[in-house]
Each structure stands twice: as C-alpha cells, then as structure tokens.
C-alpha positions as CSV (number, residue, x, y, z in Angstrom):
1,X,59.4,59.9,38.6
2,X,59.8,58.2,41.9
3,X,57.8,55.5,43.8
4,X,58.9,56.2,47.5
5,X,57.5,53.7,50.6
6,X,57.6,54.5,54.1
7,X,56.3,54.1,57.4
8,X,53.8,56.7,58.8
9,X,51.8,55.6,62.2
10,X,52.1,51.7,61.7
11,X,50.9,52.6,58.1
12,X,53.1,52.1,54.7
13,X,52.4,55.2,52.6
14,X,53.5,54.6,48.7
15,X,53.5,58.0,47.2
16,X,54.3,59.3,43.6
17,X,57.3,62.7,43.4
18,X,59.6,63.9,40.8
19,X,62.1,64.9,43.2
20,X,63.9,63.0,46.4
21,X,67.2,64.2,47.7
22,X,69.1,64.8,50.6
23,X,67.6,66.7,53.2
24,X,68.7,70.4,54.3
25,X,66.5,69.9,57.5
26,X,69.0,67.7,59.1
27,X,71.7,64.7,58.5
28,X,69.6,61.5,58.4
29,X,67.0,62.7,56.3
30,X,65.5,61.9,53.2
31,X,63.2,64.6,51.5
32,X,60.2,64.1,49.1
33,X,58.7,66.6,46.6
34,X,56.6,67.7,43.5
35,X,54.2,64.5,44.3
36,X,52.2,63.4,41.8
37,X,48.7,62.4,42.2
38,X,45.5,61.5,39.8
39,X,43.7,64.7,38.5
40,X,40.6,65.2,40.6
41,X,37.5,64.0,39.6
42,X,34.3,64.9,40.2
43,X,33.4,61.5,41.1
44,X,35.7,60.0,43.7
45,X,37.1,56.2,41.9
46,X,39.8,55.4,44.7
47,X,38.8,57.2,48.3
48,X,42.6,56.0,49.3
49,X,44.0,58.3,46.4
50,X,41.7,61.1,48.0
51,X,43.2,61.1,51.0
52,X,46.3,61.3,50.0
53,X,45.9,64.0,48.2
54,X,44.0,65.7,50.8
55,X,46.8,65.2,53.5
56,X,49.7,66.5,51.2
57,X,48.0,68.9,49.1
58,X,49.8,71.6,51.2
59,X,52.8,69.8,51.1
60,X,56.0,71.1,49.4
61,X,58.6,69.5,50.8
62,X,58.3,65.8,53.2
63,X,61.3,64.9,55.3
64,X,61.3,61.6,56.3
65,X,63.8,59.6,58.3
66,X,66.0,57.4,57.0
67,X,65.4,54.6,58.8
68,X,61.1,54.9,57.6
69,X,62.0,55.1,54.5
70,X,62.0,51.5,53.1
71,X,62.0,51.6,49.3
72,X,62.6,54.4,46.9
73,X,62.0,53.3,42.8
74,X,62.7,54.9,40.1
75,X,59.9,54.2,37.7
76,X,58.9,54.9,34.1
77,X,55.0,55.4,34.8
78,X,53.0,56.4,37.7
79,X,51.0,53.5,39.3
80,X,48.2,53.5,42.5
81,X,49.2,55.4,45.8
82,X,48.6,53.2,48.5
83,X,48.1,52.6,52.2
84,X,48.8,49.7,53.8
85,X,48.8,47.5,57.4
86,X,52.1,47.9,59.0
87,X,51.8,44.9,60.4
88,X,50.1,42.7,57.2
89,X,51.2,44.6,54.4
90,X,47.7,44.5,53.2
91,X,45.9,47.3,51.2
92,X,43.8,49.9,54.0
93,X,40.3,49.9,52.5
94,X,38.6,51.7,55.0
95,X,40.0,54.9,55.7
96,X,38.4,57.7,58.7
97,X,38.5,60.0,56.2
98,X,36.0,62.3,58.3
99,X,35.2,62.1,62.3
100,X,32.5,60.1,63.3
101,X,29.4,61.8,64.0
102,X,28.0,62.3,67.7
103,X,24.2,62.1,68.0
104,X,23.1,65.2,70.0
C-alpha cells in the first residue's frame, strides 16, 4: 500500500492506493489507483474521510503531475486520509461538503 501527497486547488490531499506507476496518459505523469478508504459507516466518525471517498469513489485511475506530487510512501498499514492548507500545512476541518442553502 501506498501513502501518496499532492497538491489539489491550494489543498494537500494524502490518499491511500495499492497501485502508483507511470502514466499511459502522457510523459510527466504519475498515476494513482485501487485507493483504499475506511468501510462506510452508518455513522459518519471523520467527515474529511467522507469526502474523500465521495469525490473518488468513481475513480479508477488519477493522473497527477509530476511536479504536484510531493511525497509518495510505501507503508505497511493504512493511516487517516487528509486534507490540508496549502499554505499552513494544517489539517482542513471544515469542509463545503454540500452548497450553502439560499433562503427563498
């Protein structure tokens, strides 16, 4: 298993996969797939896991630039997938997971 961190919209995504290679999309690209997330719950523990899972569960393969890529770690065990600030490095708490509501 692989931790992989990467720039996304002056975010850092860490991300869980069993697979990173070469990319066939183009020279210069790194590709991500088979992430690995946290079996759903019923009741939601981490709302930044969520996410995650809601924006790549569609996913098969990611292609990311080389030069967004900043770490990729082989590891033995699967830990938390995190957002952070691109600027602070600190841990996004609160996420727009849904659009804000517009009183009629």
């Amino acid at each position: 298993m692989y931790k992989v961190t990467f720039h996304n919209h002056n975010k850092v995504y860490e991300l869980y996969c069993e697979q990173v290679c070469g990319s066939e999309f183009s020279y210069g690209f790194v590709e991500f797939s088979k992430f690995v997330f946290e079996p759903s719950h019923d009741l939601v523990v981490d709302p930044t896991e969520e996410k995650l899972r809601d924006e790549f569960k569609d996913v098969e393969t990611l292609n990311i630039p080389m030069h967004s890529v900043i770490r990729v770690e082989k590891v033995k065990r699967r830990g938390a997938c995190v957002i952070r600030d691109g600027q602070s490095g600190e841990k996004v708490t609160h996420l727009p997971l849904d659009r804000p509501r517009t009183k009629s």
